[in-house]
C-alpha positions, -999 to +999 in steps of 0.1 A: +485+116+538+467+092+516+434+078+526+427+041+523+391+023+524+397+015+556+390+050+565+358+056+546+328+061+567+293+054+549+263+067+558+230+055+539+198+068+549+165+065+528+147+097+509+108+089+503+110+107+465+078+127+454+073+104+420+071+071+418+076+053+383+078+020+367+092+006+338+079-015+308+053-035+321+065-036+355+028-036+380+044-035+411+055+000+419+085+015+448+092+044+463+124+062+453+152+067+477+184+085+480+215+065+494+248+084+504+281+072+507+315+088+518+349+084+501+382+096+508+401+112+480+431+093+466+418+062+473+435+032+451+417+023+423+387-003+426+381+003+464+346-008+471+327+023+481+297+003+486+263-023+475+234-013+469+219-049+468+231-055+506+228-020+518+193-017+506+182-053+522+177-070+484+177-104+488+186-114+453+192-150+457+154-155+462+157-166+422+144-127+412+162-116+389+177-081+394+197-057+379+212-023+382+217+007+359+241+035+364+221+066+346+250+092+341+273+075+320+299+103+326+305+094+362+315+063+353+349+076+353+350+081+387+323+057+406+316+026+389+286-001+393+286-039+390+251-041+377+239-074+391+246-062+426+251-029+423+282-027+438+302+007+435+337+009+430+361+035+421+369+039+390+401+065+387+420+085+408+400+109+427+417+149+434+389+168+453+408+202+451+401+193+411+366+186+411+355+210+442+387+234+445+374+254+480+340+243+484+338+230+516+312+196+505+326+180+474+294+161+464+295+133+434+261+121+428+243+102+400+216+079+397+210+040+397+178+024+383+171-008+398+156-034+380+137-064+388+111-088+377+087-072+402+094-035+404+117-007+400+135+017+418+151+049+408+184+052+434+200+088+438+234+081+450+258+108+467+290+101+472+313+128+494+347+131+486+365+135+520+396+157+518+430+141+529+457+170+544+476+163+507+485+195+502+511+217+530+507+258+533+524+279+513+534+317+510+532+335+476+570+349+486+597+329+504+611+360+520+596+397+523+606+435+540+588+456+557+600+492+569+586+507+601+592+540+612+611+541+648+586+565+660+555+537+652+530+538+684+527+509+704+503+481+685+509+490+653+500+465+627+516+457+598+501+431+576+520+401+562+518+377+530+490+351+533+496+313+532+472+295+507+461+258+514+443+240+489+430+214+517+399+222+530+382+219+564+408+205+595+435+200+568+433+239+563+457+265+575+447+263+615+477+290+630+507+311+623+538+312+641+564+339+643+597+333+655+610+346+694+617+385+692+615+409+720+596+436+695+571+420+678+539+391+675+514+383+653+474+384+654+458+356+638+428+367+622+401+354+594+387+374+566+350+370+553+357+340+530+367+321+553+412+324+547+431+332+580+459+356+575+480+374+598+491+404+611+526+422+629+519+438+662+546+462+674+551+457+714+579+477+722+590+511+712+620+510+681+649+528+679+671+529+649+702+541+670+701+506+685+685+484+666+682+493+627+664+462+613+648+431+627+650+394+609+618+371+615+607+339+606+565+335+596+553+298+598+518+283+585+507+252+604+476+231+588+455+211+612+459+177+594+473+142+613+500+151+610+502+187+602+516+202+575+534+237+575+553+266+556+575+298+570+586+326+553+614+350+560+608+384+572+631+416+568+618+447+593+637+476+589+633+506+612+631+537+596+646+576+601+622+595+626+588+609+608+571+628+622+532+626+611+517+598+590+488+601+569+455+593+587+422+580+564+388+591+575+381+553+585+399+521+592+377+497+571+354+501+540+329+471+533+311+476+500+283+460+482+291+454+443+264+436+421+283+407+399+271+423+365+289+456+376+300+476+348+343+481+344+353+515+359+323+517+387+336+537+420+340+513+449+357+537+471+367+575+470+397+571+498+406+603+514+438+605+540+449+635+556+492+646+563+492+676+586+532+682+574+542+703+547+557+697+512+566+664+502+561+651+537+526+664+534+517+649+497+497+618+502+500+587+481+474+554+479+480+521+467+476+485+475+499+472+504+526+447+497+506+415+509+480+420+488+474+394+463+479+391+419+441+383+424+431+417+438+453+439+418+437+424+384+402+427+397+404+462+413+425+494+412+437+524+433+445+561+417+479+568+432+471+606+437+431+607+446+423+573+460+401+563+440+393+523+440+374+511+411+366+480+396+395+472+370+380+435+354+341+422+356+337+396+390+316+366+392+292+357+420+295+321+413+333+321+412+338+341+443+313+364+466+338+382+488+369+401+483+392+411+511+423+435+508+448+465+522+449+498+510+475+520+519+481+552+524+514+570+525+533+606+521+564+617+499+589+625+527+618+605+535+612+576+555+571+577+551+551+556+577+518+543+555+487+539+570+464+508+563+427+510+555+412+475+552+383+466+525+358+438+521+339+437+492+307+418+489+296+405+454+256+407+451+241+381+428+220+388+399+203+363+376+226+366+348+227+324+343+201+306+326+192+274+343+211+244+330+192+210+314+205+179+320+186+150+304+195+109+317+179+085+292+170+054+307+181+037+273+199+056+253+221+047+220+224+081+204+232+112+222+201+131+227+175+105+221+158+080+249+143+055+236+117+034+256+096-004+246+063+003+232+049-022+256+060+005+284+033+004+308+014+034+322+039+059+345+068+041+332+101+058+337+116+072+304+144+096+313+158+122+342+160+152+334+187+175+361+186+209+362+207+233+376+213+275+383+243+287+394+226+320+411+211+321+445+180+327+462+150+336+436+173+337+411+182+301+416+148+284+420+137+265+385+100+255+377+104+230+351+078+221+323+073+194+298+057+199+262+053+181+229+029+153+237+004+143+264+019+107+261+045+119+285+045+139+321+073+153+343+076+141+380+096+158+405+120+128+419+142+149+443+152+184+448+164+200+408+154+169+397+119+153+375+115+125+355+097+120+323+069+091+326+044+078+303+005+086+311-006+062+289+002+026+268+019+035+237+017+020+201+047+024+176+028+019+151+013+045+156+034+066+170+072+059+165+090+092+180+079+118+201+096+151+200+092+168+234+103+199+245+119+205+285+117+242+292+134+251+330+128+289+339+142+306+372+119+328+394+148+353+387+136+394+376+140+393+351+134+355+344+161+332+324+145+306+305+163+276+288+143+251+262+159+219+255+148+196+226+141+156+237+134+128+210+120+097+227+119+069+199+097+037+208+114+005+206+095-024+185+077-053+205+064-080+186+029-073+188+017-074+151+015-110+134+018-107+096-008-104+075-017-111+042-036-088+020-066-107+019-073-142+029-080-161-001-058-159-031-072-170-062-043-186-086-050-200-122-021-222-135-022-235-171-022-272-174+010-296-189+036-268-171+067-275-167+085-291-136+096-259-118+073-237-133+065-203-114+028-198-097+026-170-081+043-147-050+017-137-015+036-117+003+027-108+038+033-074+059+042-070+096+044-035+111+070-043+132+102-035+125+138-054+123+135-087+133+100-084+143+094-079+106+114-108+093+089-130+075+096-167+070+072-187+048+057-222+047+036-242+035+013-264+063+010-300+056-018-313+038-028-340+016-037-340-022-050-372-038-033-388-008+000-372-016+019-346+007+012-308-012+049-306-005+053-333-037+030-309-056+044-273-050+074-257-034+073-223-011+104-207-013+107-194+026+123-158+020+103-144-007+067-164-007+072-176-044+052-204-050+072-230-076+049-261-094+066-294-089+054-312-113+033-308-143-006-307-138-030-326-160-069-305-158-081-343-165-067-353-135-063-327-109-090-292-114-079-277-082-056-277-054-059-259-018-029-246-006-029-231+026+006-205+037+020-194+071+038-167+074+061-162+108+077-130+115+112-135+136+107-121+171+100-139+207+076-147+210+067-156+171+035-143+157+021-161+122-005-155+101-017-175+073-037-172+043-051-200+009-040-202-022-068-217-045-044-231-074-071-234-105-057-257-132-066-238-164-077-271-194-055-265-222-070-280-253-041-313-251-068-334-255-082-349-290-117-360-299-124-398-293-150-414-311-172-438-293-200-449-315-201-467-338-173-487-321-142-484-343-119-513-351-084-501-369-101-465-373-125-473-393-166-485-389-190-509-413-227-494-410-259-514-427-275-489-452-309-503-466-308-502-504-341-484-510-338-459-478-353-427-490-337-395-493-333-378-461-329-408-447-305-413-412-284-437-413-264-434-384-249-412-358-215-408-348-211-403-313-179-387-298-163-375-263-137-346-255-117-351-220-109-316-223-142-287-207-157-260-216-147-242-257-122-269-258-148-295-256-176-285-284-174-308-311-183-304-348-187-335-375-180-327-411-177-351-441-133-342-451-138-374-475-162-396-498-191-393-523-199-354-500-227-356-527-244-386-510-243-381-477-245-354-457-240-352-413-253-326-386-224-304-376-236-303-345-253-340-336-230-363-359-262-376-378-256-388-410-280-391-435-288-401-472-287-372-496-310-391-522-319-426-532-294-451-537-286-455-575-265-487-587-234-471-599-227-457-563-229-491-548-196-501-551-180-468-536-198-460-502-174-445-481-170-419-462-142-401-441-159-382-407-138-355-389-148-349-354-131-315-342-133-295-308-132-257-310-101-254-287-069-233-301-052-249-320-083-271-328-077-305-327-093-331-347-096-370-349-109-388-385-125-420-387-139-438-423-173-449-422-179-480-450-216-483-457-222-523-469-260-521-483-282-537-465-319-553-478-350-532-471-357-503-452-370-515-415-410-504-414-405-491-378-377-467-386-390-436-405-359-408-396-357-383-419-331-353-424-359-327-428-373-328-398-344-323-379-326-305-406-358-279-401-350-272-365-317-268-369-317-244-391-345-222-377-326-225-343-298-212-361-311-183-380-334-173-356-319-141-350-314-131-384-351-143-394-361-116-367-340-091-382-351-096-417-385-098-409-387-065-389-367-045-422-391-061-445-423-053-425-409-018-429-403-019-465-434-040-477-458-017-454-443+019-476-443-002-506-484-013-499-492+026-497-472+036-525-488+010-547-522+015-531-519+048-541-511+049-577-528+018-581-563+036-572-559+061-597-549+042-626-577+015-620-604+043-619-588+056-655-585+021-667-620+008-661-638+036-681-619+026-711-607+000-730-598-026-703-630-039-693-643-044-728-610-065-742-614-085-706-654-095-716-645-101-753-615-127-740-638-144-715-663-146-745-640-167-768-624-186-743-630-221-732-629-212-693-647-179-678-621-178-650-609-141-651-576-151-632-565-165-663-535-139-669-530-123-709-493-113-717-486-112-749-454-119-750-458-152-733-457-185-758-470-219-743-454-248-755-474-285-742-454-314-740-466-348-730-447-361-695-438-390-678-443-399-645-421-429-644-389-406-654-361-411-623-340-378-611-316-399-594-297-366-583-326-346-567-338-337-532-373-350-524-400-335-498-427-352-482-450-323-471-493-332-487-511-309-499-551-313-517-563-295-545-594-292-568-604-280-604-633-278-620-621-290-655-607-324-637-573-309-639-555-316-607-516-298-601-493-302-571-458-296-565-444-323-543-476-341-528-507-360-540-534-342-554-574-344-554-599-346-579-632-347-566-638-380-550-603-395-563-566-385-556-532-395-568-495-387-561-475-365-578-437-357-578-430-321-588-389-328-597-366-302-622-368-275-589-330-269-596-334-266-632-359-241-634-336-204-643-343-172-628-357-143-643-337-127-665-334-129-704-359-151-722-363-169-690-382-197-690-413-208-672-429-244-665-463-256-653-471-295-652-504-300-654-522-336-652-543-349-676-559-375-664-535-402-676-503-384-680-486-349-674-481-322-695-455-295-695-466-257-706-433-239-713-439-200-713-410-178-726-411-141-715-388-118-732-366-101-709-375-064-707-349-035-699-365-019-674-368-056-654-350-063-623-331-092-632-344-115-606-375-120-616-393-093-600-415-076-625-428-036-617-461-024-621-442-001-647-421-029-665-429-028-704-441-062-705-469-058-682-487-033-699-515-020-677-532-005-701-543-036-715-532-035-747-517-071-741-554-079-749-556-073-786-530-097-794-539-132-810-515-152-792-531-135-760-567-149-773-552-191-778-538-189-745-573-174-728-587-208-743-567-230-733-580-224-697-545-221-677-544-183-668-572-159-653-564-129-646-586-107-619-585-071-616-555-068-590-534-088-619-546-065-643-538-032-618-502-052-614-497-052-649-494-089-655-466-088-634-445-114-620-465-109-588-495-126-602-492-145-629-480-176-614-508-181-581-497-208-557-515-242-559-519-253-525-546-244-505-530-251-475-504-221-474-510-193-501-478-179-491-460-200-514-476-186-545-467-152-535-429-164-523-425-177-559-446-149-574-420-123-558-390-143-568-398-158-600-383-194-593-368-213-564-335-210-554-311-234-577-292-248-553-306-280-538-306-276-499-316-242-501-347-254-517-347-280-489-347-260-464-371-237-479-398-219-456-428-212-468-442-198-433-414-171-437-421-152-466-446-125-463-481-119-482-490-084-500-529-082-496-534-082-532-519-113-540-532-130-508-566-119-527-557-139-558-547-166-541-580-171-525-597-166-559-576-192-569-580-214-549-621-204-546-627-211-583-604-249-577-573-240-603-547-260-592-513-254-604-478-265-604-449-245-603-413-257-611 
């Protein structure tokens, strides 16, 4: 009969659990419990077993949310849950004699997690399958015979064929019935596991004469409602008269046979005894007909000794008793067997390692649990089930947890523990846990079963993104194109999936009161940063951008960083002339006719919009009379090479180029037209020396410093080297010849000066000169200097010079004429006369050991140190005419180019010795401009002939 729900009983009692657990980041924690439930099998699909949410007093209208979780997923075959009431239902037909066969409970049990927004519970549901009498007895044989012998005794039994019921319980096999005889009944009896079986008891005596064979009828009656039952038919036949039947030592054997027995062991060593002879007294054993398939493949009997031995290995788990006949019988005609009845009792051993069963709370992949790394502490993770099959000891598990003290195991109920967290947990961190459940049985010796667990966090948005560093600095070259790429800031979030989807923007600000988003573009998915429009470094230096990046979980988490955009000057930008104020590119500036050479006529003042390289400005002259002018490179100061002549009048202009030092360099060109003017103004004196001076020694002043320190170096080896062979040849000299020649000079001279030099090679030629002669084309300098002679002879290069109580002005010009020192070079000295100059002209034949450049050695050929240059006639004129004196350090020099032309300024002797050492000034005309005495060093010999020099009042001019 088929059970509907109205005959489900439910029973639901609470089971105070040893752990208690939450989950996530759940604070308020609950007991566990255990709820049971009853079910009849067959029931019809979707029969509402029960609800959790009512049977458990949840009020879930309250507006808490709540929800339920069914943990084993493989029940869900069977039992099903609504999870937002937790409503069970069944899910599929239900056949208890397939999921429990003879076990007398038929348990199906799982667990529900429920969920709400204030705690957790972890529900163990059992749900009994209640057997329905589905199934009627049956016999293993529809009809059977049986032979007794018509001398059997009074309550003889005979056993019979067993009816099996696959019902359990009431809806078992409750009685046997044997049809109405006058011979025989049946004994109901039940063996050790439980199966009722019966047996044929003889009540009155047989006799084959009368009655040769009996026909009976064997019913099985169940005790369902209503009752289901079987028969079987019966043949008894009464056998010829024998008279003795075997006899076994005992009736009944019950033997003890541990489930790992070996095939073959000895059970039973049977032993029955016939007191007839021959065949009638030959014993026989074997197994008696109602004995069961089951029993004949586990066990055996020898037919001749009786031996019962185990045939196949036995389980304890799939049956612990065994219950059958033996029989024993004899070889005569008509033989009457005896029955000797066995139990056999299967002894467990701990041949089963204990089972691991492991429930994830979450689970998406077999074998892995995975849990939120926001879990709180003792959050539930997964149930772990385990299970023995043996008994006793062998049975009882103690279950451990390894791998990572993250994670702890509490007992929930009975074989079962749950893994919980001890502690919060960080993915980033640690992302996967691999733990290890190990269940051992208190069995001898001990089974032990390890079982592998991943637990995997799950990603909560609990990282923002983040930039690499906070500021970024960006350069950007100006005049860029619309569109132009920047630059890319990317940001990193250690979440993962969504969590570390980053979106990019850029926050609203406001540049030269514009919106940046008219500036710059962001795109959103990769953080490249696009320009707009194109940037002028005039205009716009700098721009502040600031970014936010927001990842793309719940709730959204941004970080943000700046982007410093530097706008790089790019050298777009041409000089712009500002002074003097141009009209159609071009400029009229007043130059006085008589302005002096040197003279600074104006300054051209210009502006670059562009900074920094791109901004320097030089000046040069690209076109016009270059030879007139000159300007400043640096300042844009123009001035007057030399004085104004007539023929140039008509032609003074001049092209300027102003140019910046950017790359390429750009330039801008303005003409400068110079109308002459009337006199110079008194109140302007600007000259190009002064300025021209500073310039230059600014410019050079590391090379100055350079040469000075190599020429210390040299001039101070050269001093001791000259010093040295100097001494010696002066000591050999002055014992000689040399001092007598010097006395008989100075005797018929004119002038007792011994600085007067004597080279014979040297021919004076005088020349009257003019000082009203013009060099239109020469540079001028205005530096004084003083000077005194005793003959009333007064020389000076460039400055007025003193005689006695009267001075006068002299211009020293023909600087750039005057050659160097090389072959017959020619020498000048303009000497006043009172009225008028006079030129000397002294040739010097080049000599071939001279340098060239006007250096002359102490060892040249034409400064004999011996002093034969003193017997010469041409030697004696010149001595007369008063214009050389040589001392002894010329005379040790050889009449060398170091001394024979003294400087004539008593100001600064270092001139003399510059000229002395180069023979001439330099031939080019702002070289001898820019010409600095204070830079040329002195020998001490020649610093001694200046001061005689000047001590004795010779003044002369060089040129």
């Amino acid at each position: 009969m088929r059970g509907t729900s109205s005959s489900r009983v439910l029973w639901h009692w609470w089971t105070v659990v040893v752990a208690v657990v939450s989950l996530s980041s759940l604070t308020t924690l609950a007991a566990g419990m255990t709820m049971k439930y009853q079910i009849n099998e067959e029931d019809v699909l979707s029969t509402v077993i029960g609800n959790l949410a009512k049977d458990m007093s949840l009020n879930i209208s309250d507006g808490s949310k709540t929800n339920f979780r069914m943990m084993k997923q493989f029940n869900a075959s069977f039992i099903r849950l609504r999870e937002k009431d937790g409503q069970l239902t069944i899910g599929e037909r239900i056949d208890r004699e397939k999921i429990c066969k003879h076990t007398i409970q038929c348990l199906i049990s799982f667990d529900v997690v429920s969920i709400s927004n204030e705690q957790f519970k972890l529900i163990h549901i059992e749900v009994e399958v209640k057997d329905i009498n589905d199934h009627a007895p049956e016999f293993p044989r529809k009809e059977s015979t049986l032979e007794i012998s018509e001398n059997a005794a009074l309550g003889t039994r005979i056993p019979l064929d067993v009816a099996m019921d696959e019902d359990v319980g009431s809806n078992y096999i409750q009685n046997y019935q044997i049809s109405v005889n006058s011979h025989f009944t049946i004994d109901v009896l039940s063996r050790a596991d439980g199966i009722k079986y019966a047996e044929l008891v003889l009540m009155k005596e047989l006799d084959r004469e009368t009655h040769a064979s009996y026909v009976l009828e064997l019913v099985a009656t169940d005790g369902g409602n209503p009752s289901r039952s079987s028969s079987t038919k019966i043949n008894v036949k009464v056998k010829d008269f024998n008279d003795n039947s075997p006899v076994f030592d005992r009736n009944s054997y019950s033997v003890d046979i541990l489930e790992d027995a070996q095939v073959g062991l000895l059970l039973v060593d049977f032993n029955a005894v016939d007191p007839d002879e021959g065949l009638n007294g030959e014993v026989v054993y074997g197994f008696g007909n109602q004995v069961p398939s089951e029993i004949r493949h586990r066990f055996s009997v020898d037919r001749k000794s009786g031996r019962l031995t185990l045939d196949s290995p036995i389980d304890f788990e799939s049956k612990k008793t065994y219950e059958f006949d033996v029989q024993a019988s004899d070889l005569g005609p008509n033989p009457s067997p005896s029955i000797c009845k066995v139990v056999v009792h299967v002894q467990d051993v701990n041949d089963n390692a204990p089972e691991i069963t492991i429930t994830p709370m979450t689970s998406v992949t077999a074998g892995i649990a995975y849990i939120t790394e926001a879990a709180a502490k003792e959050s539930f993770v997964a149930l772990v089930t385990i299970a023995d099959k043996d008994s006793g000891a062998n049975g009882d598990i103690h279950c451990t947890l390894y791998g990572h003290n993250h994670f702890k195991l509490q007992q929930a109920y009975e074989d079962s523990f749950m893994i919980v967290t001890t502690s919060p947990l960080d993915r980033e961190i640690i992302a996967e846990y691999n733990l290890t459940v190990v269940a051992e049985d208190l069995g001898s010796p001990p089974f032990r079963t390890i079982k592998q667990y991943t637990i995997r966090l799950s990603d909560e948005n609990d990282n923002a993104p983040l930039f690499s560093k906070p500021v970024f600095e960006v350069s950007l070259m100006e005049n860029n194109a619309p569109g132009a790429y920047i630059t890319t800031v990317a940001a990193r979030d250690l979440d993962i999936g969504q969590n570390s989807k980053i979106s990019y923007k850029l926050l609203d600000t406001y540049i030269i009161g514009s919106p940046v988003s008219t500036f710059v573009s962001l795109d959103p998915a990769t953080g490249s940063l696009y320009a707009l429009r194109s940037f002028n470094f005039e205009v716009l230096k700098q721009l502040q951008l600031c970014i936010q990046a927001s990842d793309g979980g719940w709730p959204q988490l941004q970080g943000s960083a700046i982007i410093n955009l530097k706008i790089v000057d790019q050298n777009d930008n041409a000089p712009s002339i500002t002074q003097p104020a141009l009209i159609n590119n071009s400029a009229e500036v007043l130059l006085p006719k008589d302005a002096p050479s040197g003279y600074v006529i104006t300054q051209v003042h210009a502006r670059d919009a562009d900074e920094g390289v791109n901004a320097e400005l030089s000046f040069r002259i690209s076109e016009g009379v270059a030879s007139v002018f000159s300007i400043n490179r640096a300042t844009g100061e123009i001035y007057l090479n030399h004085e104004l002549s007539y023929e140039v009048y008509e032609n003074l202009r001049i092209t300027v180029t102003v140019s910046d030092n950017g790359t390429p360099s750009l330039t801008t060109a303005a003409a400068i037209n110079f109308i002459i003017a009337g006199s110079l103004p008194i109140d302007r004196n600007v000259f190009r020396n002064k300025i021209d001076q500073e310039t230059q020694e600014g410019d050079h002043s590391i090379i100055i410093i350079v040469v000075l320190a190599g020429s210390c170096t040299l001039l101070l080896l050269a001093i001791i080297i000259i010093a040295t062979t100097c001494n010696k040849r002066k000591v050999d000299n002055r014992g000689h010849s040399h001092s007598g020649k010097e006395d008989d000079v100075q005797a018929k001279g004119n002038h007792s000066d011994p600085l007067i030099s004597i080279h014979s090679d040297i021919v004076f030629d005088i020349r009257p000169y003019s000082n009203k002669t013009t060099f239109s084309g020469l540079n001028q300098r205005g530096s004084d200097v003083s000077c005194r002679s005793d003959d009333g002879t007064c020389v000076s290069e460039d400055s007025p010079c003193e005689h006695g109580d009267k001075s006068r002005s002299v211009k020293s010009e023909g600087f750039s004429n005057v050659p160097s020192y090389g072959k017959d070079a020619m020498r000048q000295i303009k000497i006043w006369k009172g009225t008028s100059y006079a030129t000397i002209s002294a040739r010097e034949p080049h000599s071939g050991k001279d340098s060239g450049i006007g250096d002359s050695d102490f060892n040249d050929s034409d400064s004999d140190i011996s002093g034969d240059g003193l017997r010469k006639d041409d030697h004696q004129n010149n001595v007369q005419t008063g214009l050389w004196a040589c001392t002894s350090e010329c005379k040790i020099l050889g009449h060398s180019d170091h001394c024979w032309s003294p400087a004539a300024s008593r100001i600064n002797c270092n001139l003399a010795h510059a000229f002395a050492k180069t023979g001439s000034f330099p031939q080019d005309t702002l070289r001898r401009e820019n010409y600095n005495q204070a830079h040329i060093p002195k020998t001490v010999g020649l610093q001694s002939v200046c001061e005689k020099v000047l001590h004795r009042e010779y003044d002369y001019i060089t040129s």
